[in-house]
C-alpha positions in Angstrom: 166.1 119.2 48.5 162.9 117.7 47.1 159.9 118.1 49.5 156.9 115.5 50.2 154.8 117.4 47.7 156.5 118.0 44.9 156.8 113.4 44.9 152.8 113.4 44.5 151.6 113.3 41.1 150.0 116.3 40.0 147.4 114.0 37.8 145.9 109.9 39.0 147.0 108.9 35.9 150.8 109.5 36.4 150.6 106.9 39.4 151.2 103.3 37.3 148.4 101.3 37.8 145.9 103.4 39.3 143.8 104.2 36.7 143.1 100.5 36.1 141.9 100.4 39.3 139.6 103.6 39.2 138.1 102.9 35.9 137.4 99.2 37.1 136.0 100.8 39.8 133.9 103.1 37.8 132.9 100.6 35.8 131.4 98.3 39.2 129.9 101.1 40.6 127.7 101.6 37.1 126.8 98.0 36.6 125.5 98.2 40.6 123.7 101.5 39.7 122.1 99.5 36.5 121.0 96.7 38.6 119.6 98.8 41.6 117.9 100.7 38.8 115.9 97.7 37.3 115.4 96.2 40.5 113.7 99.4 41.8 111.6 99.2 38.1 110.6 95.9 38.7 109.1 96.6 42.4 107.1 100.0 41.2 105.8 98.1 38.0 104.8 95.0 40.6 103.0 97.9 43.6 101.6 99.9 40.2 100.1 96.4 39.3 98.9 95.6 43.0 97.1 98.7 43.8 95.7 98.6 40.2 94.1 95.3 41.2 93.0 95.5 44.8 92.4 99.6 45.4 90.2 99.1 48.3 92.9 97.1 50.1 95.6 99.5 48.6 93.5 102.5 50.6 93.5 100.4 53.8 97.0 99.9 54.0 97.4 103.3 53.5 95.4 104.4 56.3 96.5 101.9 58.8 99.9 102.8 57.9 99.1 106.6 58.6 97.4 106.0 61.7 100.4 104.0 63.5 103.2 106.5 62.0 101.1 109.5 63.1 100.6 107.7 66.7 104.6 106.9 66.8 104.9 110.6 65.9 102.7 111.9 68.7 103.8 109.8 71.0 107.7 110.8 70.5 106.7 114.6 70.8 104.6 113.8 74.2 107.9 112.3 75.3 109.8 115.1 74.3 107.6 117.8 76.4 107.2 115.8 79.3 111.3 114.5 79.3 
């Protein structure tokens, strides 16, 4: 008597069909990666360009963004020692 195991394919490629579909997969999942990957070019050449022309602004940002992720931070451990 044949058991359930010995009916799966030992390889993907045995099952008709399915490597079509995993290589078509593969090759989505690239062209996605590509286009994430020049996207994410494109917005570090645009900030490289930003700060290059308005430093002073750049450094402001900077702080101001520090100060309200340091107070968030200090707040949530205040809430943990008191809760």
């Amino acid at each position: 008597m044949e058991t359930q195991f010995e009916k799966v394919p030992s390889n993907v490629q045995e099952v008709p069909g399915r490597a079509e579909t995993l290589q078509a997969a593969r090759e989505r999942l690239s062209q996605t990666l590509s286009g994430v990957s020049e996207q994410a070019r494109h917005a570090a050449q645009y900030a490289d360009r930003t700060v290059h022309n308005n430093p002073w602004t750049s450094i402001g940002v900077g702080f101001g963004l520090g100060v309200v992720i340091g107070a968030l931070v200090a707040l949530a451990a205040s809430s943990r020692n008191s809760g």
